[in-house]
DRENLUM-717746 format. One record per residue (C-alpha): x, z negated, y; residue number from 1. Coordinates in Angstrom, 2 decimals, padded with zeros to 5 digits, always signed. Layout:
<rs>
       u       w       v torgu
       X       Z       Y   NUM
...
</rs>
This chain:
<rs>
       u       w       v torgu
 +026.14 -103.11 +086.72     1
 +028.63 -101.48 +084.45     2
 +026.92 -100.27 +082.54     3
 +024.63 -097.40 +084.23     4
 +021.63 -096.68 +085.56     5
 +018.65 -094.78 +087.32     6
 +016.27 -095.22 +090.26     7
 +013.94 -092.32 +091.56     8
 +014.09 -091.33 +095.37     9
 +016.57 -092.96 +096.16    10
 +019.62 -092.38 +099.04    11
 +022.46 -092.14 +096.14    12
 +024.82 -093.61 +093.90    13
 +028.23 -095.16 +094.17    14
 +030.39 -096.32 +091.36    15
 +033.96 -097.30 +090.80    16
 +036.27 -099.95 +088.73    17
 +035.22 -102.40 +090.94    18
 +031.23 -104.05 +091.22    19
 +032.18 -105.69 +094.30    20
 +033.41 -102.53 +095.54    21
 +031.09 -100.38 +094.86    22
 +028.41 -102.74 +096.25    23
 +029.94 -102.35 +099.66    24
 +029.30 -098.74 +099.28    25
 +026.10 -098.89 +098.75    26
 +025.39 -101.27 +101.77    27
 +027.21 -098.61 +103.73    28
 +024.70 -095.79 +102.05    29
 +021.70 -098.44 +103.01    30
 +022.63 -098.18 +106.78    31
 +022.66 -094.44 +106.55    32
 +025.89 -093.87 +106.06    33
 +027.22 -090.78 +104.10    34
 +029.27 -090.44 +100.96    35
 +032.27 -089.91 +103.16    36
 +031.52 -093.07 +105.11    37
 +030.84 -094.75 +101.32    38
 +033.45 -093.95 +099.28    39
 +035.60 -094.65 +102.71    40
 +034.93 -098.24 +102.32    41
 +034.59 -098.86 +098.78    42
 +037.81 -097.55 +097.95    43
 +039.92 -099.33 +101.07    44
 +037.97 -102.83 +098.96    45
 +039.50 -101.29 +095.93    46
 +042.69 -101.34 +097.46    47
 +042.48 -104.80 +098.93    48
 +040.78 -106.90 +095.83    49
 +042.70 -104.32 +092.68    50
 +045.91 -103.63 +095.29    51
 +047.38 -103.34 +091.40    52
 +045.51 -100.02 +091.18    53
 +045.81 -098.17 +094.77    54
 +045.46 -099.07 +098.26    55
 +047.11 -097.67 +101.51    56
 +050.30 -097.78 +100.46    57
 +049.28 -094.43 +098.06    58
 +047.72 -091.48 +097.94    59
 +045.46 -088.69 +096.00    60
 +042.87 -085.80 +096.22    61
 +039.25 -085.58 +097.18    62
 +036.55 -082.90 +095.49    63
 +033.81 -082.60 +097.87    64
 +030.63 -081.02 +097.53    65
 +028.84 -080.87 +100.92    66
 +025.13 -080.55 +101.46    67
 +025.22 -076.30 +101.46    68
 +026.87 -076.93 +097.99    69
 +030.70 -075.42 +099.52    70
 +033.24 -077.05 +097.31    71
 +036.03 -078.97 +099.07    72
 +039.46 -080.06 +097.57    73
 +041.67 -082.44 +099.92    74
 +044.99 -083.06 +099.19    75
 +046.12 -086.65 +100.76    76
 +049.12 -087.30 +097.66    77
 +052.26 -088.86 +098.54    78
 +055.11 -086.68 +099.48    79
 +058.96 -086.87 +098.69    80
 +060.48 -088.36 +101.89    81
 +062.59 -085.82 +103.63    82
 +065.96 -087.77 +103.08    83
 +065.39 -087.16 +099.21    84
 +066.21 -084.58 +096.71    85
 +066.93 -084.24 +093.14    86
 +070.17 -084.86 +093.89    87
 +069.25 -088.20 +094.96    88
 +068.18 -089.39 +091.33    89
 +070.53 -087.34 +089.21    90
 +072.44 -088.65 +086.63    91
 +071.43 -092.24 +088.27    92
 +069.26 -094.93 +086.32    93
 +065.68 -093.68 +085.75    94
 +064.39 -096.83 +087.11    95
 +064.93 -095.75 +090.69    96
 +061.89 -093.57 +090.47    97
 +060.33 -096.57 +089.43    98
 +060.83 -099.64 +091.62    99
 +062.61 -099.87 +094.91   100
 +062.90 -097.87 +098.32   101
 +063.80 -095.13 +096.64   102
 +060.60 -094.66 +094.47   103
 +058.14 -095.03 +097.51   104
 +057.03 -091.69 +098.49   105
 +055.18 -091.25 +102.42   106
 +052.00 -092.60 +101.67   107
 +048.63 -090.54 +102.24   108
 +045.47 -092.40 +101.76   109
 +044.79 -093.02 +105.65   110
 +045.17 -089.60 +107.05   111
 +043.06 -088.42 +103.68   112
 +040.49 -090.72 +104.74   113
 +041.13 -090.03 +108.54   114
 +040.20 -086.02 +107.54   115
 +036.84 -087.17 +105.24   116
 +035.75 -089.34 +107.90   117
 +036.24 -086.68 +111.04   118
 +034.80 -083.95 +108.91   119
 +031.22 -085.88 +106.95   120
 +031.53 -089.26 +108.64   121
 +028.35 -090.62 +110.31   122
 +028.87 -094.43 +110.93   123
 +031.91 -095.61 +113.02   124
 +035.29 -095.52 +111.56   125
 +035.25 -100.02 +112.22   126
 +031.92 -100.36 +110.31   127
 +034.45 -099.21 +107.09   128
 +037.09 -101.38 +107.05   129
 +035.41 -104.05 +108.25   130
 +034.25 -105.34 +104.40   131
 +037.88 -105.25 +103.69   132
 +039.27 -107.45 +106.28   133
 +036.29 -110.19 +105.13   134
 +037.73 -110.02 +101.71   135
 +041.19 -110.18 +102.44   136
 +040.67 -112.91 +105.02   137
 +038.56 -115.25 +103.20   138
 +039.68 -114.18 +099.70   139
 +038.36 -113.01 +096.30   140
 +038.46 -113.90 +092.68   141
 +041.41 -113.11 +090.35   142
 +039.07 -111.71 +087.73   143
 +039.67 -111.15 +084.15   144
 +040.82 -107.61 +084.68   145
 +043.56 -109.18 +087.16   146
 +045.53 -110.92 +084.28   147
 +044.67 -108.11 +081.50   148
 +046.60 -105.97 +084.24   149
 +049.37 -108.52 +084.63   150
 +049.71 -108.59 +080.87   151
 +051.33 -105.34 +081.28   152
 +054.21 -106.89 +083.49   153
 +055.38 -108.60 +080.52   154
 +058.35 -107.51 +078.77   155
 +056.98 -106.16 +075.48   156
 +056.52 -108.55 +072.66   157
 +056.86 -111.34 +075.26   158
 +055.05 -113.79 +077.22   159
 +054.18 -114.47 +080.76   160
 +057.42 -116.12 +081.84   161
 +059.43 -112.80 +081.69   162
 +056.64 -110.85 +083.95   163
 +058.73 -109.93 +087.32   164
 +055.34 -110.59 +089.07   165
 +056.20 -114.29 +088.70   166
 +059.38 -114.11 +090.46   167
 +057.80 -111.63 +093.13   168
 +057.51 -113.84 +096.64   169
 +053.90 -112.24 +097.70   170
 +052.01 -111.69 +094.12   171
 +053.60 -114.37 +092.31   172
 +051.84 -117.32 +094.23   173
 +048.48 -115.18 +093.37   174
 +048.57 -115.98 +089.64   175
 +051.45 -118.87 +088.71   176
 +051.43 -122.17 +089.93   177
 +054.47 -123.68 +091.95   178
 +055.48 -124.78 +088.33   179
 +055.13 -120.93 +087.09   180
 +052.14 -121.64 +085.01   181
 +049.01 -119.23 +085.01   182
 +046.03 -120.02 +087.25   183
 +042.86 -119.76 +086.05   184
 +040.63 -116.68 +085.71   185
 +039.05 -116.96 +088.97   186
 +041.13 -118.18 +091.15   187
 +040.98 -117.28 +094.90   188
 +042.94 -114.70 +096.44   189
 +043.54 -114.49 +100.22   190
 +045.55 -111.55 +102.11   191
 +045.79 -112.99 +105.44   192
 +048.88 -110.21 +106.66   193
 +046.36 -107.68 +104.87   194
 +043.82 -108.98 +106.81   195
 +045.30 -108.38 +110.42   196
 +046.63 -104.76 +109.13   197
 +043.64 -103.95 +108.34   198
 +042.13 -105.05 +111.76   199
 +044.44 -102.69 +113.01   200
 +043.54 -099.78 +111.55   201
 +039.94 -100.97 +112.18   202
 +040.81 -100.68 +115.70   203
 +043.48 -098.11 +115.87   204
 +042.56 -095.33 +112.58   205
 +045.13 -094.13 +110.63   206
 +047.17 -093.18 +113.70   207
 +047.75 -097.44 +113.89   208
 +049.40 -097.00 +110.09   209
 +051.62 -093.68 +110.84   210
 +052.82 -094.75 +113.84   211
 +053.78 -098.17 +115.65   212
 +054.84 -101.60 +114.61   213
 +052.95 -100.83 +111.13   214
 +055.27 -097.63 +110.62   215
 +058.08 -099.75 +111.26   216
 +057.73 -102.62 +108.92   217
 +056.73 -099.56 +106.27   218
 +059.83 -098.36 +106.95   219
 +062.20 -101.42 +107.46   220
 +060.98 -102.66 +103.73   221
 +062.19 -099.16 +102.20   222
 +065.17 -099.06 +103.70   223
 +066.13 -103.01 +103.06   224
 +065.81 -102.12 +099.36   225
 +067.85 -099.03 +099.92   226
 +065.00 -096.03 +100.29   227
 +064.88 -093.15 +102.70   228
 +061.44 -093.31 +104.23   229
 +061.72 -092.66 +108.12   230
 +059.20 -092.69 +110.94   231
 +059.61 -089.11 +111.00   232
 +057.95 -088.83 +107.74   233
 +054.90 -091.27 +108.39   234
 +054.54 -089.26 +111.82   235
 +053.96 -085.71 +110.17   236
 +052.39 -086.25 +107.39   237
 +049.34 -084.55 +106.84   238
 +046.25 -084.62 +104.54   239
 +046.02 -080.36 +103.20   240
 +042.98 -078.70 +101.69   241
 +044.07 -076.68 +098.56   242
 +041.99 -074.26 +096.63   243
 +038.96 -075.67 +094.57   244
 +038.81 -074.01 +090.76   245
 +035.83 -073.11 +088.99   246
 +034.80 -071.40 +085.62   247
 +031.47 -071.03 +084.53   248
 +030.68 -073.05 +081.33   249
 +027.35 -071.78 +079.42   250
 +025.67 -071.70 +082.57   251
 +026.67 -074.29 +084.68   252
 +029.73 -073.94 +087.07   253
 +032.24 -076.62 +086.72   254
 +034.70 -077.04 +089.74   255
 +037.88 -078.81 +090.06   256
 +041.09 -079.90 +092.17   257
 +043.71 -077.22 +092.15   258
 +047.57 -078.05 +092.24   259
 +048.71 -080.25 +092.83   260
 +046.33 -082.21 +090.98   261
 +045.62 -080.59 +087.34   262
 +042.04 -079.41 +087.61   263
 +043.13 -076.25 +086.29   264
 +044.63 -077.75 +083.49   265
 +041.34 -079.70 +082.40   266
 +039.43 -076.28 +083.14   267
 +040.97 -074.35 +080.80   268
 +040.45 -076.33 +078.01   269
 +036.96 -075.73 +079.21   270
 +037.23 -072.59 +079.57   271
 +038.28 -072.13 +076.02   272
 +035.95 -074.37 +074.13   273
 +033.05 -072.63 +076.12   274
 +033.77 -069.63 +073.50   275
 +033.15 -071.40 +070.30   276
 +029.47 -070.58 +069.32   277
 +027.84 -073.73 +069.45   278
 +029.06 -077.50 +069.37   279
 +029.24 -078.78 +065.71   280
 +028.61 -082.63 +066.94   281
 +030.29 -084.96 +069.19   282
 +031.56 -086.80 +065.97   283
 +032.29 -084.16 +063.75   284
 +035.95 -082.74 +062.14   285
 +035.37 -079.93 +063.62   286
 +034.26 -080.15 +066.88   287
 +037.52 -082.69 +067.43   288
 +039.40 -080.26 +065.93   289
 +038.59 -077.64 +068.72   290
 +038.91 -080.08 +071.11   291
 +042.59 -081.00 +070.11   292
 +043.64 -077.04 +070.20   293
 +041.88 -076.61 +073.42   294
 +043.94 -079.72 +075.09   295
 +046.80 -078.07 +073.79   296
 +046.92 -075.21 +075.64   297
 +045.79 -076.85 +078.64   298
 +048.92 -079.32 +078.58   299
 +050.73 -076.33 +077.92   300
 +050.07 -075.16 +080.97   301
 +050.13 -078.18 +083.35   302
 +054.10 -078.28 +082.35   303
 +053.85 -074.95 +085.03   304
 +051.93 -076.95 +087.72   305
 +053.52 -078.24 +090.99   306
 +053.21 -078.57 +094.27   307
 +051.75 -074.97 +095.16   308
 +053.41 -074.46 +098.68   309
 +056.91 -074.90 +096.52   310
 +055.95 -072.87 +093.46   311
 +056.18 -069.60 +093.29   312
 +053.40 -067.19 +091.86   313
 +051.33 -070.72 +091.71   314
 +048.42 -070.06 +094.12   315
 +046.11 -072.34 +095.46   316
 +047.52 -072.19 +099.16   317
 +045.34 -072.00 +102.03   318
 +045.91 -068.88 +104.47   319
 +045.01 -068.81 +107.97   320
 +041.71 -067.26 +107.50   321
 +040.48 -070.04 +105.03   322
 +041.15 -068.60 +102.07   323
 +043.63 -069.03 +099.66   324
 +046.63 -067.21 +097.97   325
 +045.69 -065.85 +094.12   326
 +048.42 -066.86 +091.18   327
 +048.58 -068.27 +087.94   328
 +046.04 -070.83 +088.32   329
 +043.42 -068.50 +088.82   330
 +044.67 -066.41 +085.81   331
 +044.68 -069.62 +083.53   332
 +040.83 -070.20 +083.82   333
 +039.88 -066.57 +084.32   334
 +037.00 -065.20 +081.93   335
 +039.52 -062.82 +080.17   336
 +042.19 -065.56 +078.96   337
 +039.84 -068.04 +078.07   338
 +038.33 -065.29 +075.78   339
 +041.78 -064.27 +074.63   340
 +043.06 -068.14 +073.81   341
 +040.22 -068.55 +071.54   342
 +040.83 -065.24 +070.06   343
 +044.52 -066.52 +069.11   344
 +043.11 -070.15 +068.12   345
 +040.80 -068.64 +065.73   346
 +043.23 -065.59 +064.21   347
 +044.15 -066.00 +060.61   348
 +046.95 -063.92 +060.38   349
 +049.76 -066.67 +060.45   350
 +048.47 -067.83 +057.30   351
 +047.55 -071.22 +058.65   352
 +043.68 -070.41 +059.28   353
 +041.50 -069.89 +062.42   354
 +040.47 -072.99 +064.15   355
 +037.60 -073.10 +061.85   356
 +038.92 -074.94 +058.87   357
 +042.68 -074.11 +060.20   358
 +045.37 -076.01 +060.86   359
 +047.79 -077.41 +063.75   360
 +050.54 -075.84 +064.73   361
 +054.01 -076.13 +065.94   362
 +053.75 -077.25 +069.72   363
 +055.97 -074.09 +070.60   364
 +053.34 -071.91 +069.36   365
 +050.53 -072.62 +072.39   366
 +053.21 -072.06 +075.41   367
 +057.25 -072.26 +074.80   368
 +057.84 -071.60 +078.27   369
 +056.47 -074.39 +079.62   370
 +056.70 -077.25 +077.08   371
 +057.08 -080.94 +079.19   372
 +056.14 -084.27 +078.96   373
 +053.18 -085.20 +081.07   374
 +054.29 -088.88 +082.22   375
 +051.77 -091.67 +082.36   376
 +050.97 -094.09 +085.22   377
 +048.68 -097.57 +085.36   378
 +048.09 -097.62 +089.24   379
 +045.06 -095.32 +089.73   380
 +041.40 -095.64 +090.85   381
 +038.85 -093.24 +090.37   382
 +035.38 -093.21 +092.56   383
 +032.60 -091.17 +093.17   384
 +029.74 -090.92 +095.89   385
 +026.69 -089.06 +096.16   386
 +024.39 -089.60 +098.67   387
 +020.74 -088.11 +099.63   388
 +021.65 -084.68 +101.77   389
 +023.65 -083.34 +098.85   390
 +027.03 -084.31 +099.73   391
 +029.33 -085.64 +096.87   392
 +032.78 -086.86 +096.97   393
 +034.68 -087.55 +093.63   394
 +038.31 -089.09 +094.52   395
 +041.56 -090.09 +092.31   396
 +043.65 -092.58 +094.24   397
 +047.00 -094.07 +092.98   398
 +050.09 -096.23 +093.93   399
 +051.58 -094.76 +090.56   400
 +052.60 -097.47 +088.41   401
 +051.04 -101.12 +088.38   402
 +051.35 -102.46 +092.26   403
 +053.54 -099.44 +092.96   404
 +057.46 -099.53 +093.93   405
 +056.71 -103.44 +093.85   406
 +057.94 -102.89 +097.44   407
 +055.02 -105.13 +099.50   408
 +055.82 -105.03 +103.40   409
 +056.16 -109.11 +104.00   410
 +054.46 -109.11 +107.10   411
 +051.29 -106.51 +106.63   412
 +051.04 -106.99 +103.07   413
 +051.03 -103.40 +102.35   414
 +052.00 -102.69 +098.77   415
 +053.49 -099.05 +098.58   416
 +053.39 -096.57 +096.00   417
 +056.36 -095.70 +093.34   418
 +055.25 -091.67 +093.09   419
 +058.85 -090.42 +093.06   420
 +058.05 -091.58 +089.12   421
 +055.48 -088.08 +088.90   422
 +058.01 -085.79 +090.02   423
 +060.54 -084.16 +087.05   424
 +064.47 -084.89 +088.07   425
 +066.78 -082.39 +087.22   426
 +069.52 -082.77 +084.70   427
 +067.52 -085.62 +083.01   428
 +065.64 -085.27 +080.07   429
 +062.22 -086.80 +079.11   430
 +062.25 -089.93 +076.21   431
 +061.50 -087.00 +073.39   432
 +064.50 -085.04 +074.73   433
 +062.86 -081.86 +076.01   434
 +064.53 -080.82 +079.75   435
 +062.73 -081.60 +082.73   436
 +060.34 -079.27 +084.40   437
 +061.77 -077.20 +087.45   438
 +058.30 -076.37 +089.20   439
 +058.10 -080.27 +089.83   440
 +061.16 -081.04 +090.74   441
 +062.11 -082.86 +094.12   442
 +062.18 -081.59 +097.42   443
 +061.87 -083.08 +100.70   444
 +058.13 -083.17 +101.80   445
 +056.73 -081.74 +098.41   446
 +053.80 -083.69 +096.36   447
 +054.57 -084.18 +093.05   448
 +052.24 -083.22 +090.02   449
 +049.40 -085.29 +089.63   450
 +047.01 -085.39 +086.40   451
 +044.57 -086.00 +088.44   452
 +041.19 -083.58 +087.83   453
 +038.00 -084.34 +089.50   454
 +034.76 -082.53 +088.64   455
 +031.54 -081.34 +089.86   456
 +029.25 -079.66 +087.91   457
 +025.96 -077.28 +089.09   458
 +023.46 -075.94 +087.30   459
 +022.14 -072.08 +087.42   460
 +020.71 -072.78 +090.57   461
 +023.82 -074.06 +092.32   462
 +021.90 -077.57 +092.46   463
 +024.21 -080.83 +091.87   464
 +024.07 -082.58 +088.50   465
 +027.33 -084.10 +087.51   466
 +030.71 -085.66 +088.76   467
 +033.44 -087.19 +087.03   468
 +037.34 -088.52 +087.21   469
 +039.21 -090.66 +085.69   470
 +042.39 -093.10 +086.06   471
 +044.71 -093.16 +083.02   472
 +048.08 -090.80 +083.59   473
 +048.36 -087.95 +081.85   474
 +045.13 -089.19 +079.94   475
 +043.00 -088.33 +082.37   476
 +042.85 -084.38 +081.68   477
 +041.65 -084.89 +078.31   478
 +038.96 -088.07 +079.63   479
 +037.74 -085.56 +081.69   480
 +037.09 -082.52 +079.49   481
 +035.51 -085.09 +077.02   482
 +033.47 -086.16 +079.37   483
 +032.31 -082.81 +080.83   484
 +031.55 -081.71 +077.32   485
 +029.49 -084.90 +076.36   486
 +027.17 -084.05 +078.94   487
 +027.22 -079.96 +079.19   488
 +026.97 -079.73 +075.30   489
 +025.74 -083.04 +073.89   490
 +022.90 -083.62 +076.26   491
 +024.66 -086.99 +077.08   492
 +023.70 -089.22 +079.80   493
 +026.62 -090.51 +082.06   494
 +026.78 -093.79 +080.31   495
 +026.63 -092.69 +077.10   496
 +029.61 -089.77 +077.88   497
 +031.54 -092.81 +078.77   498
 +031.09 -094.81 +075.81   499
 +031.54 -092.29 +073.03   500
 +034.93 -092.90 +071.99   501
 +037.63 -090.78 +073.03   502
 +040.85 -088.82 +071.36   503
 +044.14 -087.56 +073.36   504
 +046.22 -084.83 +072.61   505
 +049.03 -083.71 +075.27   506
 +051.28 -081.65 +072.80   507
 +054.58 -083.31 +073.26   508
 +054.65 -085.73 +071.88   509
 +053.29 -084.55 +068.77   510
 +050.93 -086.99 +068.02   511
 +046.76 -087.68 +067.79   512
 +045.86 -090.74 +069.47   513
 +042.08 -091.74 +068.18   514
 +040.83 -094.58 +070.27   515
 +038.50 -097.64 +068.50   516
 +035.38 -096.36 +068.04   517
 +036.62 -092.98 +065.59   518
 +035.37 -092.67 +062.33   519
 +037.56 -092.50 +059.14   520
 +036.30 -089.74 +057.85   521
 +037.47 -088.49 +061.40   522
 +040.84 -089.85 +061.17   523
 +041.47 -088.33 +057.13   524
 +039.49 -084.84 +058.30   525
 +042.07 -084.22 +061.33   526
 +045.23 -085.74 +059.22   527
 +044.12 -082.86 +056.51   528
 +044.24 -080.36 +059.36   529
 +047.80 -081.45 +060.08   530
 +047.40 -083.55 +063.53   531
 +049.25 -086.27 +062.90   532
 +047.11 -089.02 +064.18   533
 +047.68 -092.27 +065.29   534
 +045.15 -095.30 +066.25   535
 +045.66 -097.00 +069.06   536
 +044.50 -100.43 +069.81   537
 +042.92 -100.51 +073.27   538
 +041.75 -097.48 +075.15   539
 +044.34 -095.77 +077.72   540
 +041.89 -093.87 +080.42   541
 +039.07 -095.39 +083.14   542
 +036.62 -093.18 +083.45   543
 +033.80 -093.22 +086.17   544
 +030.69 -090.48 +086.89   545
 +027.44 -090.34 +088.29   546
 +024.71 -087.50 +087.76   547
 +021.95 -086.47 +089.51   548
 +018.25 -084.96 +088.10   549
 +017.51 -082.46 +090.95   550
 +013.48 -082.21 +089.53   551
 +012.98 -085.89 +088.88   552
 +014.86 -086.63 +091.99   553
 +016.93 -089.64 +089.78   554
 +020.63 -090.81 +090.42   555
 +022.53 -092.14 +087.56   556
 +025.79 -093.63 +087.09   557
 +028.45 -095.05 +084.74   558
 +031.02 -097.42 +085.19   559
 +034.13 -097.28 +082.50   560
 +032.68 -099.67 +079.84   561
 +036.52 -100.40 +078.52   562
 +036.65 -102.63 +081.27   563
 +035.15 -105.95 +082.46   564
 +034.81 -105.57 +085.79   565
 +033.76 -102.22 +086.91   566
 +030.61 -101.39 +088.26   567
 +028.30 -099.30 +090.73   568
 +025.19 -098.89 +092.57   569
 +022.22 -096.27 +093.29   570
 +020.29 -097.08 +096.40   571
</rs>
């Protein structure tokens, strides 16, 4: 069901984009799996029925919350091969970040999983992938969602016949007949060479993918289409745990994925709207209002974020003793600068009025020093598990852009990731002309800024009642602290934080997108506080969450209802 629900005692909840998914998860929560060994195997289905969205060939971040209520955050993103630089892509067409060898980053998915599985795995590693290889071997529906996905291949204004899927040797056959028409919504799609790969990892672990005739072809496609992935780089890569964030918000404690991934970008726009007095209404001029100045200075700040082992004063990285250096992360969502942001947002002096009643301002006025474009992407998953002992996983997984690099290894069908797109290349500026940012720039093994912000929330008593993510770009910060507030201040179940239409605000470009769903008086009440707003057609971000009553002993979840075809479980 996509649309939510509830059952009482129950083992947990799963949910995802994908029903079919998300139902092997549960089966795998059934046998007495854990999350781990759930969200394990619904996102490696994911990856093999939307292989548009993520898969193997990418990588992300995992929150955990284990059964003692420690908070986890793994860090299994891509990383710049270590025959690339900024150098590599300067002054060169921007496409090569894009599509091609030279946009596939070493994927991390596997040893991500490999890490989850060692560390809160309880069923063997086979029982896992073993849904997968049925799918890809005796094939799955091309589903509505499919060709709403391959819309997007089209060159704008255009129809199907310009889409390069059509031309592409593996994913064209999925969806054009020999004559290039469509097929039909539902036709079958089999992965045999996806199929055996994934035998082999069913047999082998991630070990089977990093290493070996798998590793080779991996590397054989890159380099064929001119990219610098070696076997050198599959061999050493490693998933990394990075430092979990939290604030307190009214209460509860809210924790997030530290650089990076931009958890402490969606935490302190959090951490700033926690100071207003009390929420006005989830529909109200107002209460958007605050919530545009908020994202605002979080976006602000994510223009400093980067890969924390690269970035200096950054914090975040682990130390030998577990715990983890201090830096500006830490400062961002500390008590005293969330207290001293809304102080600034709601000071009159400049003549343009607090936040209350006030007006926008100039875009240098939150942060000049950081000012950047956060890029967008359309190849990202979000799930989330909870299961009975306590222990929740909320995961963001991405190839980057839709199917990745569009680099597909012919003979294990793995499609591999473009993320040399999220990194900033130096000397070339964004589409609105601002420079790019030098704490993401390229360097050989360094992960490239991700939006990506999973959440957990506790109440007082440190008990488990919320998680959320999202998919979407640079969307998904401002999903997620919409989502967080629905439920913290609003009282809002998790479907109904997912359907109340959402807003986006990243400060360059200067612009208010207001999703369907907005009121007018909305739209005229934020144009008269000077956000220059803008409707857009369709929504932009894929949210999933799941909750959890600790007296009533009820799971709940939501699937993002913008789609057709999502979906998830409680057992």
């Amino acid at each position: 069901m996509s649309s939510g629900s509830s059952t009482k005692y129950s083992r947990g909840a799963v949910v995802s984009e994908s029903q079919i998914a998300s139902d092997i998860g549960a089966e795998i929560l059934k046998e007495g799996g854990s999350a781990a060994d759930a969200i394990i195997a619904t996102i490696l289905a994911i990856g093999t029925v939307d292989s548009f969205h993520s898969g193997i060939g990418g990588g992300g971040f995992a929150l955990v919350r284990d059964s003692k209520g420690r908070k986890f955050c793994l860090d299994f993103r891509s990383a710049a091969p270590r025959g690339v630089d900024s150098s590599t892509y300067e002054d060169k067409p921007a496409t090569l970040t894009e599509y091609g060898g030279l946009a596939v980053a070493v994927p991390g998915e596997l040893r991500g999983f490999e890490e989850l599985h060692k560390r809160w795995g309880k069923l063997p590693w086979a029982r896992l992938v073993q849904p997968s290889i049925e799918l890809a071997r005796h094939g799955f529906e091309a589903d509505a969602d499919h060709f709403r996905i391959l819309a997007r291949t089209f060159k704008e204004g255009e129809h199907e016949s310009t889409s390069w899927v059509r031309e592409h040797p593996i994913l064209g056959p999925w969806y054009f007949t020999p004559e290039g028409n469509f097929k039909p919504v539902g036709s079958k799609i089999t992965r045999p060479e996806f199929a055996t790969t994934l035998e082999k990892i069913a047999k082998g672990g991630a070990k089977a993918f990093y290493t070996g005739e798998l590793a080779q072809g991996m590397v054989d496609a890159v380099q064929k289409d001119d990219g610098k992935l070696s076997l050198e780089d599959l061999t050493d890569f490693q998933a990394k745990y990075t430092e979990p964030l939290s604030i307190d918000y009214k209460g509860y404690k809210i924790t997030s994925a530290g650089a990076p991934a931009s958890g402490a970008a969606c935490l302190t726009a959090l951490n700033v709207l926690k100071h207003f007095p009390s929420p006005v209404g989830p529909g109200s001029v107002e209460d958007n209002h605050r919530m545009i100045e908020a994202l605002k200075w979080a976006y602000a700040h994510r223009g400093e974020l980067g890969d924390p082992r690269y970035v200096d004063g950054l914090g975040g990285v682990m130390n030998s003793d577990g715990s983890f250096t201090k830096g500006k992360q830490r400062d961002w969502i500390s008590e005293d600068y969330g207290k001293a942001i809304y102080e600034k947002l709601i000071n009159t002096d400049d003549g343009l009025g607090g936040v209350e009643g006030g007006k926008a301002r100039d875009p240098k006025w939150y942060s000049p020093e950081s000012l950047s474009i956060a890029k967008n992407d359309s190849g990202t998953s979000h799930i989330i598990v909870g299961d009975a002992s306590g222990l929740v996983i909320s995961i963001t997984t991405t190839i980057t852009l839709t199917w990745g690099s569009r680099v597909i290894v012919p003979d294990s069908g793995i499609v591999l990731n473009d993320t040399m797109e999220d990194f900033s290349v130096k000397g070339r500026p964004n589409v609105f002309g601002l420079p790019p940012t030098p704490a993401n720039y390229i360097k050989p093994g360094k992960r490239a800024l991700s939006s990506s912000s999973p959440f957990i929330i506790e109440d007082s008593q440190g008990r488990f009642v919320y998680s959320g993510g999202a998919a979407g770009g640079s969307r998904i910060v401002s999903c997620n602290a919409q989502q967080a507030r629905n439920f913290l201040d609003y009282g809002m179940t998790p479907e109904q934080a997912l359907n109340h239409p959402r807003l986006h605000d990243q400060l360059i470009p200067k612009q208010t997108l207001l999703e369907p769903g907005h009121s007018a008086t909305l739209e005229k009440g934020l144009a008269e506080r000077g956000h220059p707003v803008t409707r857009i057609p369709v929504a932009t971000s894929t949210a999933a969450a799941i909750s959890y009553n600790p007296d009533t002993d009820v799971w709940m979840y939501a699937s993002e209802p913008r789609i057709r075809c999502g979906g998830g479980t409680v057992v």
